[in-house]
Kinemage of the C-alpha trace (Angstrom):
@kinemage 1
@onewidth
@group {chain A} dominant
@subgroup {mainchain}
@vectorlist {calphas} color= white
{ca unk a 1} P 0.000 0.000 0.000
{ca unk a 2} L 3.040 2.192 1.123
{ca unk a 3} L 0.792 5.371 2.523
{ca unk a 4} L -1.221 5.252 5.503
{ca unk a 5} L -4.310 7.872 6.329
{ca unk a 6} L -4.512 9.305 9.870
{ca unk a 7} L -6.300 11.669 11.583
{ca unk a 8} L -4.752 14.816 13.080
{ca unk a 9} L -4.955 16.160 16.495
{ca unk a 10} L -7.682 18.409 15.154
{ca unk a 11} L -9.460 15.398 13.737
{ca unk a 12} L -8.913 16.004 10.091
{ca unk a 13} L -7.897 13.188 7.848
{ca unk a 14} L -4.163 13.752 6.562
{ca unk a 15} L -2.475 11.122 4.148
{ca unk a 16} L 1.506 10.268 4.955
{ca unk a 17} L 3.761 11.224 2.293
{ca unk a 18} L 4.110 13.483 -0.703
{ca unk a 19} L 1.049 11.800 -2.681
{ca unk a 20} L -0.269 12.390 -6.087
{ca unk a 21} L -3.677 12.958 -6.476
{ca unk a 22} L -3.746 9.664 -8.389
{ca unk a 23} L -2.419 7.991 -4.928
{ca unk a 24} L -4.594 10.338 -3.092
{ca unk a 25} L -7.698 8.498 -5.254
{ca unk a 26} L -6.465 5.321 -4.494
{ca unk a 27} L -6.031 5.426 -0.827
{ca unk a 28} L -9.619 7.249 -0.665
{ca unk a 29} L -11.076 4.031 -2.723
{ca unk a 30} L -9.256 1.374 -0.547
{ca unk a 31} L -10.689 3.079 2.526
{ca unk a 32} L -13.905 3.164 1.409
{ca unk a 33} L -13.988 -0.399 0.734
{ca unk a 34} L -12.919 -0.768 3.818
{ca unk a 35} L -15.732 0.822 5.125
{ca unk a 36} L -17.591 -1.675 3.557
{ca unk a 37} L -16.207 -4.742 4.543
{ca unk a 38} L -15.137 -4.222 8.137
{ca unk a 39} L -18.390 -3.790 9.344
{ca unk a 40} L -19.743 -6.951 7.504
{ca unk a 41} L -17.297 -9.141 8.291
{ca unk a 42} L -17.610 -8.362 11.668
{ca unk a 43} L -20.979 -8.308 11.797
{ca unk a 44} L -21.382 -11.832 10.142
{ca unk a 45} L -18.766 -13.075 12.410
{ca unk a 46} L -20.765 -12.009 15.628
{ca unk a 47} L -23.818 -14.084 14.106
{ca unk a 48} L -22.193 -16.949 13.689
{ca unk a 49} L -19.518 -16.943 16.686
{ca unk a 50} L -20.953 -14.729 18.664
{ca unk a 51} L -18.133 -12.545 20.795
{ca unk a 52} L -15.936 -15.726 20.970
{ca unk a 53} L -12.593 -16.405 20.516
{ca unk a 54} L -13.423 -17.575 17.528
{ca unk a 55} L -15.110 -14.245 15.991
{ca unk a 56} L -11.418 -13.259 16.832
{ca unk a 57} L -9.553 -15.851 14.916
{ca unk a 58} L -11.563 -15.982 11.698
{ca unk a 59} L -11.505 -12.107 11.776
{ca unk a 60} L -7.976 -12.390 12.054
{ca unk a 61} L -8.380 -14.501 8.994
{ca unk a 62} L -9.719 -11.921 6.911
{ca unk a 63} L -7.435 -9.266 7.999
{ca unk a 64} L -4.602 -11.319 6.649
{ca unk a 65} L -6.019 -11.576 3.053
{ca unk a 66} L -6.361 -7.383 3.332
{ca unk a 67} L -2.643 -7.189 4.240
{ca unk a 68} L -1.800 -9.194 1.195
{ca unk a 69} L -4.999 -7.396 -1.118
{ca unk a 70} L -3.409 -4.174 -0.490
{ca unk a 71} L -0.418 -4.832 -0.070
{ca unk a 72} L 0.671 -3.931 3.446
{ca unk a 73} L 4.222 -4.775 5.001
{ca unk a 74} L 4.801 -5.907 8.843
{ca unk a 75} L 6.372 -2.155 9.519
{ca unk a 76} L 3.137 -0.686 8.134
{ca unk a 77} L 0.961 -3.076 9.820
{ca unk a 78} L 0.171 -1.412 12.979
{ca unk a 79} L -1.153 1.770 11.320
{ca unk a 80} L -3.280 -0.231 9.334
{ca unk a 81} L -4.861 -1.405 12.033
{ca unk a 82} L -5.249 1.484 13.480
{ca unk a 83} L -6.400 2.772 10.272
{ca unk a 84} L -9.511 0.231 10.573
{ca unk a 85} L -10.522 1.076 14.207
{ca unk a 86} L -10.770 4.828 13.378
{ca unk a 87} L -12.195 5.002 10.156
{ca unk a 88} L -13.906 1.271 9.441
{ca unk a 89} L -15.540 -0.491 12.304
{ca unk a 90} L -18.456 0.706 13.618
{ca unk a 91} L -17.747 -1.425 17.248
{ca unk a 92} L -16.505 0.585 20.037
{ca unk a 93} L -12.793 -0.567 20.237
{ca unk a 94} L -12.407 1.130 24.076
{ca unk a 95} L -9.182 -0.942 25.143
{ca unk a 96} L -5.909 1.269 25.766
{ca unk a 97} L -3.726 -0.320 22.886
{ca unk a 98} L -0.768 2.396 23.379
{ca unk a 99} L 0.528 4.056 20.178
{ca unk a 100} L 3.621 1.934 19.159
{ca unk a 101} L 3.271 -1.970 19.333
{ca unk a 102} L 1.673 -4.231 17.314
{ca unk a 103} L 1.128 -6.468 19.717
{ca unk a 104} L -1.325 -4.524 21.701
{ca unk a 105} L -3.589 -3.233 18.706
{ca unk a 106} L -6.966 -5.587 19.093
{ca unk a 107} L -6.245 -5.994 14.878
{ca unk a 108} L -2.876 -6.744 14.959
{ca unk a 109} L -4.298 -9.559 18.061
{ca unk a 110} L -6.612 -11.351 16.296
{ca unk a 111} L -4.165 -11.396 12.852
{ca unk a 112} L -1.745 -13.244 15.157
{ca unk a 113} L -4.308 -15.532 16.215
{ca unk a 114} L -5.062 -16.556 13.022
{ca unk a 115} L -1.950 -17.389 12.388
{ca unk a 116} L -1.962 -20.438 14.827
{ca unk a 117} L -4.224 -23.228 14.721
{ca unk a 118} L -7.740 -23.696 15.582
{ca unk a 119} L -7.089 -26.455 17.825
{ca unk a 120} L -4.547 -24.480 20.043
{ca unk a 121} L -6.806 -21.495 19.365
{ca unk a 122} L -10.020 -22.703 21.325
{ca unk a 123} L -8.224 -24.144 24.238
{ca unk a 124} L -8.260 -20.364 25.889
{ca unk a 125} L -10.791 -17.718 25.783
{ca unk a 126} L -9.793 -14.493 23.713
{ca unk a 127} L -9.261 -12.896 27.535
{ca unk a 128} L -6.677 -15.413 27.942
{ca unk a 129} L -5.149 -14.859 24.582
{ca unk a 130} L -4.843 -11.200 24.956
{ca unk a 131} L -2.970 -11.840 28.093
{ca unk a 132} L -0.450 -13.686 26.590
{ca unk a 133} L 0.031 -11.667 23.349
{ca unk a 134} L 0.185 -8.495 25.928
{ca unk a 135} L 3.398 -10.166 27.303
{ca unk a 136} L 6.048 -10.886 24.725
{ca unk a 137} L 8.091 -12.488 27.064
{ca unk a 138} L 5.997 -15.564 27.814
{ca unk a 139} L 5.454 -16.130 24.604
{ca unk a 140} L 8.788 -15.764 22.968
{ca unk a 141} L 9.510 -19.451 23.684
{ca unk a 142} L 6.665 -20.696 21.257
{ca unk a 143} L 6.792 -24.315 22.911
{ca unk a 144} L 3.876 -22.704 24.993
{ca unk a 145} L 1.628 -23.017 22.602
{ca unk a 146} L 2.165 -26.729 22.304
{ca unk a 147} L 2.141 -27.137 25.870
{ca unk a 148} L -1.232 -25.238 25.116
{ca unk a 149} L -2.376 -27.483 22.393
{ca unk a 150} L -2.251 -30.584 24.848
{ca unk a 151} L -4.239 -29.297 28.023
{ca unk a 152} L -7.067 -31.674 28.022
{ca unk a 153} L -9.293 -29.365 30.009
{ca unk a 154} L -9.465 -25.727 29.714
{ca unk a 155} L -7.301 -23.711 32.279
{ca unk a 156} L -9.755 -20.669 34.315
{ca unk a 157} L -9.057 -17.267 33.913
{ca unk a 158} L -7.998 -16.828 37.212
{ca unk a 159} L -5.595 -19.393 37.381
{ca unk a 160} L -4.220 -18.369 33.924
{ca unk a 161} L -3.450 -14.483 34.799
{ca unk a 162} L -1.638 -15.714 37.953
{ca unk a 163} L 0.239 -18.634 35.579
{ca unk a 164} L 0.964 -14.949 33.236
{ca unk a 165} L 2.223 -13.549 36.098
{ca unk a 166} L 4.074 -16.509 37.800
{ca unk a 167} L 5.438 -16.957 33.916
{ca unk a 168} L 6.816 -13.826 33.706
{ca unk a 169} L 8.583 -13.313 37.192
{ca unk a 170} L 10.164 -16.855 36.682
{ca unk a 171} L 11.368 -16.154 33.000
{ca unk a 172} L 13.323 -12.775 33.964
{ca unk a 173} L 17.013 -13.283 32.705
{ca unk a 174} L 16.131 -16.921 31.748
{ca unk a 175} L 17.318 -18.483 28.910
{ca unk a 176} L 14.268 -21.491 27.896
{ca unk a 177} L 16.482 -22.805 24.553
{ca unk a 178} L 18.835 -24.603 27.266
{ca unk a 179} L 15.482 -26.569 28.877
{ca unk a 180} L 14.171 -29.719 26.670
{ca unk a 181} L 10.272 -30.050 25.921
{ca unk a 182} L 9.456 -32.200 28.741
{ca unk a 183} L 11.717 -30.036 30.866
{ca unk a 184} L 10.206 -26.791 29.818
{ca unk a 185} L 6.540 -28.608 29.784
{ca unk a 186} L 7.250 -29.179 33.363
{ca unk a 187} L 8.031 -26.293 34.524
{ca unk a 188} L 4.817 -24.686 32.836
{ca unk a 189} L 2.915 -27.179 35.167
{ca unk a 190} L 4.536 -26.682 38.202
{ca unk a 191} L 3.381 -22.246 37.802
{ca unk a 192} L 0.500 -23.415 36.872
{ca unk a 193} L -0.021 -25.832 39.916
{ca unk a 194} L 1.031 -22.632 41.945
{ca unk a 195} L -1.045 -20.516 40.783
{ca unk a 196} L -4.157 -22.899 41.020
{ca unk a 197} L -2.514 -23.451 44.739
{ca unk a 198} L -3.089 -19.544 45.460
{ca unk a 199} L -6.285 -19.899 44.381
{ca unk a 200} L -7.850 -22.563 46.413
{ca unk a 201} L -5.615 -21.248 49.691
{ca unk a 202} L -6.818 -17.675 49.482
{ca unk a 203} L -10.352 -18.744 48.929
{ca unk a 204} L -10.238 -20.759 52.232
{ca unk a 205} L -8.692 -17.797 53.628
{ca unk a 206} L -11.022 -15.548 52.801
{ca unk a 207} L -13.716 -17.806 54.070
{ca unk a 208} L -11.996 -18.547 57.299
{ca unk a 209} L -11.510 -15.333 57.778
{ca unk a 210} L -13.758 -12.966 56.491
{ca unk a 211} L -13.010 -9.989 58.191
{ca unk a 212} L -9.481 -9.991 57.652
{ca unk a 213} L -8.025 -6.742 56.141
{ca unk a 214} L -5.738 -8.594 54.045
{ca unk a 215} L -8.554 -9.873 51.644
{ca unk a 216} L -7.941 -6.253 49.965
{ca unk a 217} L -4.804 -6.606 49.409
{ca unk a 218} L -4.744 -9.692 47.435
{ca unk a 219} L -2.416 -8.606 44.798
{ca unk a 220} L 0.231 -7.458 46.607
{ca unk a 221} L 0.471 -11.033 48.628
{ca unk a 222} L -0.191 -12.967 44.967
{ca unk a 223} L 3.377 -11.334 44.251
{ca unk a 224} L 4.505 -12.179 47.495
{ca unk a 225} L 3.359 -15.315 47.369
{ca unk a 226} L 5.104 -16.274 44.104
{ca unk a 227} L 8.553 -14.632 44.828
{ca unk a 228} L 8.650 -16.792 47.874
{ca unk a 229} L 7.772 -19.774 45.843
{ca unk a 230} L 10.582 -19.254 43.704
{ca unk a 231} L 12.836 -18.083 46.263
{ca unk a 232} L 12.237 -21.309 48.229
{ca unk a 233} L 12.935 -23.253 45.025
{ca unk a 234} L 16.740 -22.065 44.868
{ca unk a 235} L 16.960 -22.435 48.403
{ca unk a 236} L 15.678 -25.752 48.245
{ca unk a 237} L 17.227 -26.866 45.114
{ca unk a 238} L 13.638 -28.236 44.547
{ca unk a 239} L 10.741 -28.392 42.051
{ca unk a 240} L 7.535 -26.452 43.187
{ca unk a 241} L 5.424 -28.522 45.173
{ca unk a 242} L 2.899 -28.535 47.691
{ca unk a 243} L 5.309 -27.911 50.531
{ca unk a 244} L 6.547 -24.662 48.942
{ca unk a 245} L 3.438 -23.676 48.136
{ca unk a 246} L 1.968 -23.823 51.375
{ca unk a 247} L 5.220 -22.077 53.186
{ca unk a 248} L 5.179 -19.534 50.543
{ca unk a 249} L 1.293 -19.177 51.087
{ca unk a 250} L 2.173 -18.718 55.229
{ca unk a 251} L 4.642 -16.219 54.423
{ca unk a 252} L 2.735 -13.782 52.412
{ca unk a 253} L -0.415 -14.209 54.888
{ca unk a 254} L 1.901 -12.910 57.620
């Protein structure tokens, strides 16, 4: 495509580049199309998929064939997208996406669905997916996504944003080429196993003691909690298991 249309900060429509008003016509005819098909697509999607992940993936789908209809390259990609949430869709896209990264754009998320497959796709719900294309990091090792692919049952939202979490602390400074599959697989279990851990502890807690004023601060002893898992783990020279767990979970209920 090789020019992009924006909107300045007075809300005007500006086109990047020195154009020609041949170029000029044919940026103003590809964005009208677009204003065509985004809202059909999306709006067939819904029908059939409803808000599902799935809505996401096979929108994703579509997206592709537009980057390779009009031509758009990976650097360009991100204003595209942007491109479609301010001048094609007619859905409220309210979610802070920053300015920058690809990665964040709700477009550029469900064109990197699409790019897996289906079967990996519906083992987490788009929540869960956004969480883990939000964090580079945990997904920079693409073995996840096979670990992914062969959870027989689906893993809860809660447990999953304390596994991103858990992820993320324990991959600082980590090097995960130098662990085998099983050995990496493993390790995916054993956050996961700590973070479903948290879970069930804190919910006793909480109904044990109802009253307690450290129900509110539940994040800050979730962090706790998994530093002193990990911490324990070196000292140890152990995997995670349910004796860690339950020191760690004594610790940060001091």
């Amino acid at each position: 495509m090789g020019h992009i249309v924006a909107l300045d900060d007075e809300g005007h429509l500006v086109y990047e580049g020195l154009l020609s008003s041949k170029e000029i016509a044919t940026i103003d005819e590809i964005l009208n199309a677009l204003k065509q098909e985004i809202p059909q697509i999306e709006s067939d999607l819904e029908e059939t998929y409803g808000k599902s992940v799935l809505y996401k993936y096979n929108l994703g789908k579509f997206l592709g064939s537009l980057l390779t209809k009009y031509n758009i390259s990976a650097s360009e990609r991100r204003k595209f997208w942007d491109e479609i949430k301010t001048f094609a869709t007619k859905e409220n896209r309210i979610r802070n996406e920053g300015t920058n990264a690809e990665t964040r754009s709700f477009y550029g998320q469900c064109y990197r669905l699409s790019q897996f497959d289906q079967e990996i796709v519906e083992k987490l719900s788009w929540r869960q997916w956004q969480d883990i294309l939000d964090r580079v990091g945990n997904r920079e090792d693409v073995r996840i996504f096979e670990w992914i692919r062969n959870k027989r049952e689906k893993i809860r939202e809660d447990d999953w944003r304390e596994f991103e979490k858990g992820l993320h602390l324990y991959l600082k400074d980590k090097d995960t080429s130098v662990f085998s599959d099983d050995e990496l697989y493993d390790i995916y279990e054993s956050i996961l196993s700590m973070s479903q851990y948290w879970r069930i502890a804190f919910a006793q807690f909480s109904k044990d003691f109802p009253n307690s004023a450290k129900i509110k601060s539940k994040g800050r002893r979730s962090k706790k909690y998994q530093a002193t898992c990990f911490q324990l783990k070196r000292e140890l020279r152990k995997s995670l298991d349910d004796e860690i767990f339950e020191k760690a979970f004594e610790s940060a209920m001091a």
